[in-house]
N, C-alpha and C positions, 0 to 999 in steps of 0.2 A: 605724161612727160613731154614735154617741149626743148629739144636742143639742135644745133647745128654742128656739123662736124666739119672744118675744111680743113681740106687736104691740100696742101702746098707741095709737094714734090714726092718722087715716086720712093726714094728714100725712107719718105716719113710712111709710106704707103706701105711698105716693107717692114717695117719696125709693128707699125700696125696689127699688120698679118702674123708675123711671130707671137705679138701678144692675142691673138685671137687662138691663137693655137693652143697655146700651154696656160690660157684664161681658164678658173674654178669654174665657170660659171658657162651656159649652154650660150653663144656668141655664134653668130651668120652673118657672112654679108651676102649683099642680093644687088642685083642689077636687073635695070628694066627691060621687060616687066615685070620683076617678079621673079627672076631665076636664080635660085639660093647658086653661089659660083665658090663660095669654102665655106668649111663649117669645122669647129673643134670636135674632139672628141667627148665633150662634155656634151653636147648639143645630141649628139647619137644617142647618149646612154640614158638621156632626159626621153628620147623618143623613143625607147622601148625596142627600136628595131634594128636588123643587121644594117651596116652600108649600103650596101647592092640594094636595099628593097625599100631606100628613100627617096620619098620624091622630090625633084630636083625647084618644082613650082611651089612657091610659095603658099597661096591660097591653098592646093594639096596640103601643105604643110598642115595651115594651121584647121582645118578642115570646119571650115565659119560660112561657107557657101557664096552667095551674094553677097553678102554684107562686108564681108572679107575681102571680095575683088574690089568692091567697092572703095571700101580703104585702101588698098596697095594704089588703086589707079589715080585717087587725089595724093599721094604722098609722091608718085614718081613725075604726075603733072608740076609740084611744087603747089600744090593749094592746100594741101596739109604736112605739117611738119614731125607728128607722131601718130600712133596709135595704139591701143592696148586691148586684147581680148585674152577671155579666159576660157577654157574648152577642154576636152579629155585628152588623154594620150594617146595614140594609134596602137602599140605594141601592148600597152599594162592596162587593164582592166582598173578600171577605178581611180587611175591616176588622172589627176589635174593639171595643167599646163598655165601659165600664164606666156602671154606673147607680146613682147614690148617692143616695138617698131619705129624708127624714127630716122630721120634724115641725114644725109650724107653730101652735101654743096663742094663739088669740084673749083675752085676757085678762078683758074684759065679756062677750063672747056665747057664748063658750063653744068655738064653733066650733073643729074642727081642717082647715087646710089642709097644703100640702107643697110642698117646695122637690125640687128633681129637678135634680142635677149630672151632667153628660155628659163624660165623660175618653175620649178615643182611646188607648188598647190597642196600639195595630199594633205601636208599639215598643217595646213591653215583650214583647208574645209573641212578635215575632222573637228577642230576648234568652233569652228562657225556651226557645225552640227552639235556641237554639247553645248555651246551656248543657246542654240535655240532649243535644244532640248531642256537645262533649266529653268529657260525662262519661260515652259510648255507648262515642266512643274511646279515652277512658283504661281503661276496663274492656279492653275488647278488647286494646290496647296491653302493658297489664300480662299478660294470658292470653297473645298471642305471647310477649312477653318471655320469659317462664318455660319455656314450650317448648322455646322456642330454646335456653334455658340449660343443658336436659338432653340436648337434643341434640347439642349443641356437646361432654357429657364423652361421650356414646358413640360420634361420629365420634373423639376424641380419642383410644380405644382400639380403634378399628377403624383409626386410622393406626399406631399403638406396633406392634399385629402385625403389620401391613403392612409395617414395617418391620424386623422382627424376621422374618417372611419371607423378604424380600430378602435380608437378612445370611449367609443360608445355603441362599440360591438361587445357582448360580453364572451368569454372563452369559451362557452359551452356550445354559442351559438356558429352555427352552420353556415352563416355568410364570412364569419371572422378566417375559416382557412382561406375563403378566396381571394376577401383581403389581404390577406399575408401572402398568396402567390401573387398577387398584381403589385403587391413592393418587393419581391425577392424580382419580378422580371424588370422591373423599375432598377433595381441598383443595377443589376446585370447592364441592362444597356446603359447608367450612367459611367459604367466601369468601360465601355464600347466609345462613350465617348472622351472619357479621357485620354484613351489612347491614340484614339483618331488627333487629336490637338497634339498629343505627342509627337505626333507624325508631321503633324503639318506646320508645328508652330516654328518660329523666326528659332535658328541653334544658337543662344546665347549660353550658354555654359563652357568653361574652359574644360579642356582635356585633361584629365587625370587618372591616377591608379587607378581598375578595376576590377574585378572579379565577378569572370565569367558564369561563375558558379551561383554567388549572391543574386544577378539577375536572373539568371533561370529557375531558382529557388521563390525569389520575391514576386515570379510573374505564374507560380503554378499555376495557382487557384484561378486566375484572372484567363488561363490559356485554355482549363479544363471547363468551365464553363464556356466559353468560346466555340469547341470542339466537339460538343455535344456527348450524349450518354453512351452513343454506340461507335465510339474510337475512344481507345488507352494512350492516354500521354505517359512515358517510361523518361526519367531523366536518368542517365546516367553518369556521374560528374566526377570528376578525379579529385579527388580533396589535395592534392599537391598539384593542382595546378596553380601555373605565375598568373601574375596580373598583367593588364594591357592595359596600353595608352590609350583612352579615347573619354569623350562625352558617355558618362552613364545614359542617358536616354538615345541616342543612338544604336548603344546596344543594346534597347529595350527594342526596337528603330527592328532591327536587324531578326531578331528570336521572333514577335510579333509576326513579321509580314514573311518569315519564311515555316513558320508553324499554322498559320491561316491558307498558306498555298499547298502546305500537305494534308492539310482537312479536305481541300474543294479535291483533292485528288482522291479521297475516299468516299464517293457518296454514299458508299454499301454498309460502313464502317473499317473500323480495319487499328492500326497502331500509329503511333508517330514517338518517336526517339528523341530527346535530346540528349547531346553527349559531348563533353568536353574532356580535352586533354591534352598533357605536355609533345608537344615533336618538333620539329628538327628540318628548315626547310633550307635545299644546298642550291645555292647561287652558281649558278653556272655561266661561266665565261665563252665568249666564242672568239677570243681575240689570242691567249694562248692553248697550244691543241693539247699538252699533256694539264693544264689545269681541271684539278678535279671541284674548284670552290669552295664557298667557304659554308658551313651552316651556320646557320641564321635561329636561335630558337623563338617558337613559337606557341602560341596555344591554337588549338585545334579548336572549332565551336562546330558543330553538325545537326542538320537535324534530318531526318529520313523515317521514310512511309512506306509501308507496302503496298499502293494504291497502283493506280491506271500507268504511272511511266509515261515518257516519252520519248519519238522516235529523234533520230537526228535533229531532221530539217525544223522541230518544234524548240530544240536545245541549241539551236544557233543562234533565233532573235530571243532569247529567255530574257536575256537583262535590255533590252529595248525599250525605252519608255513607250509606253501605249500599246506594245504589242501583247494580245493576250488569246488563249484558245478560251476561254469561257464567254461564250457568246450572250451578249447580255446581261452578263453578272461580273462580270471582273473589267478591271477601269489600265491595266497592265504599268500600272506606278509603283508596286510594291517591289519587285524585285529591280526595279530601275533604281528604287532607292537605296536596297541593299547594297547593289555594288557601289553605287557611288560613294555610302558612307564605307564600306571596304579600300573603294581605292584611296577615299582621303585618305584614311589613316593608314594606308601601307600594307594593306593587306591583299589575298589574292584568295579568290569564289577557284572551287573544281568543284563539277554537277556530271555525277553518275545517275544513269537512268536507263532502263529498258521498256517496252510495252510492256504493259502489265505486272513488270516484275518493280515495281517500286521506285524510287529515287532517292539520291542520298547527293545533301548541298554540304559541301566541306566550305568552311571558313578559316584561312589562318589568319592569325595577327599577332606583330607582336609583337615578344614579351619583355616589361620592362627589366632592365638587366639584373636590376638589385632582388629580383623576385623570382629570377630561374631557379629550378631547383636543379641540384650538383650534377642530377644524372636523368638524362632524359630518355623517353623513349625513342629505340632505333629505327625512327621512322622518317622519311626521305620525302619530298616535296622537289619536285624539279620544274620549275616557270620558264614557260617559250614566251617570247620574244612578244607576245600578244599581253600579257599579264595576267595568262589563264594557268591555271596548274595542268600539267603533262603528265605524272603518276602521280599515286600515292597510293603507299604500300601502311599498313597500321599492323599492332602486334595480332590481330586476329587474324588476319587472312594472311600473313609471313606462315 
């Protein structure tokens, strides 16, 4: 930003300083060299800290070291007319600053002052960090894709001879069973890789009714093979569950990579749940104090294992693209995708887990309205301010 500010009389200097006061927006002015001389109260509350415990020196302020004196001392010489840095907050952890600096020409005395604009960052560089994080997973996405593509034609021709095998294996003979296990693992992984492309392929299908139930039904077979001999997949499905807005393969998307991450959590064996059903999630306000909200109904999708668990500090980065405890074997995109097709579509991930005592991923989303049913179950869902669920209480543990 490049501007000039003259000040013609002390008058206008006054009216100035008023609008600096009761300005929306974090506003300073400074005098050479450098010494902030008022500031709004917006300017405080952007810095995180009490009055008494701000520093009065600019450079301090924007805490850029050299580079920063640097700039103030060509803006107060007159050899530069603005300048703009970007840097954390002193008082808030995490918070981003932007710092917009620019010139003040006294018009009779000569003098140069500065005007100092304070912008909050936080939600632009959360934005700049999911955008680099898609476009982490679209690289990656494209790279499986294509794999998968070449894999797909040479499983193709490792079944044509397999079958060209058989044709002239007769049934009695002894090599024919082994033929027939080298195409039963043949379809198995072409069944691996349609999913995989499922995963990664461009989402062109529009959002419509579905049933949570029909997916998890139509992907048994496909999951039990998956999950191997020594873990029990259990669906348990509410036949009066509504439908949800969303992409069918999405929700294929979502059962897939959170039933695959309860297997690697059993390597001993063990179970894996899935379970859907009607509840009831209540919106809560923090704007009036006796509002109680409104309920929102939902379908519930879960799936849950009694395997390894995790402690806290593992269920903080869970949905972080690439972050993953399976050293070497997990790529940590599966659960990055789940939420993100959750948050598309309006719904909200709660993840219970202990060591050892299992894990259970709740899914809500929800339901279209013409497909509630009259009476739901009395179950409560309350979302903090983060977009994570805070309880959640079900008829079994009420």
């Amino acid at each position: 930003m490049s501007a000039v500010v003259k000040i013609l009389h002390s008058s206008e200097e006054e009216q100035f300083s008023s609008l600096l006061k009761h300005a929306p927006v974090g506003l300073a002015l400074c005098q050479s060299p450098g010494n902030v001389t008022s500031r709004n109260s917006a300017f405080e509350e952007l810095l995180g800290l009490p009055s008494n415990q701000i520093p009065s020196a600019l450079p301090e302020l924007i805490q850029d070291g050299e580079a920063c004196q640097k700039l103030i001392s060509e803006l107060f010489r007159g050899t530069r007319e603005s300048f703009q840095i970007e840097c954390t907050a002193w008082g808030i952890e995490g918070k981003s600053l932007r710092w917009t600096v620019w010139a003040i020409h006294g018009e009779e005395s000569g003098t140069v002052n500065a005007v100092v604009m304070l912008e909050d960052l936080s939600g632009v560089a959360l934005a700049r960090q999911r955008l680099q994080q898609a476009e982490r997973l679209e690289t990656v996405g494209r790279l499986a894709g294509g794999v998968a593509h070449d894999f797909n034609n040479v499983l193709t021709g490792v079944l044509l001879y397999c079958d060209l095998l058989m044709s002239v294996v007769g049934p009695a003979d002894r090599a024919r069973k082994y033929a027939e296990e080298i195409r039963k693992a043949g379809l198995q992984a072409t069944g691996l890789v349609r999913q995989l492309l499922t995963v990664v392929r461009s989402n062109k299908s529009l959002p419509r009714p579905v049933s949570l139930n029909e997916v998890a039904e139509g992907m048994r077979n496909l999951l039990v093979r998956l999950i191997g001999e020594n873990i029990e997949l259990k669906l348990r499905l509410d036949s009066a569950l509504g439908l949800v807005k969303m992409d069918p393969v999405q929700a294929q998307q979502i059962l897939l990579n959170l039933v695959l991450n309860a297997r690697d959590a059993l390597p001993g064996g063990g179970q894996i749940s899935v379970e859907t059903g009607n509840c009831k999630m209540q919106i809560l306000s923090s704007t009036f104090e006796n509002d109680s909200g409104a309920c929102l109904p939902c379908a519930l999708f879960a799936v849950e294992d009694n395997g390894l668990g995790m402690d806290e500090s593992v269920r903080a980065h869970l949905f972080e693209p690439f972050f993953t405890t399976k050293v070497g074997k997990g790529t940590g995109i599966g659960l990055a995708t789940v939420h993100d097709i959750v948050s598309s579509n309006g719904g909200l991930i709660h993840v219970q887990s202990e060591v050892n005592r299992g894990t259970r991923i709740n899914i809500l989303l929800p339901i279209v309205p013409e497909s509630a049913p009259d009476s739901l179950q009395d179950t409560s869902f309350h979302p903090t301010h983060n977009g994570e669920v805070l309880s959640f209480q079900s008829e079994e543990t009420r």
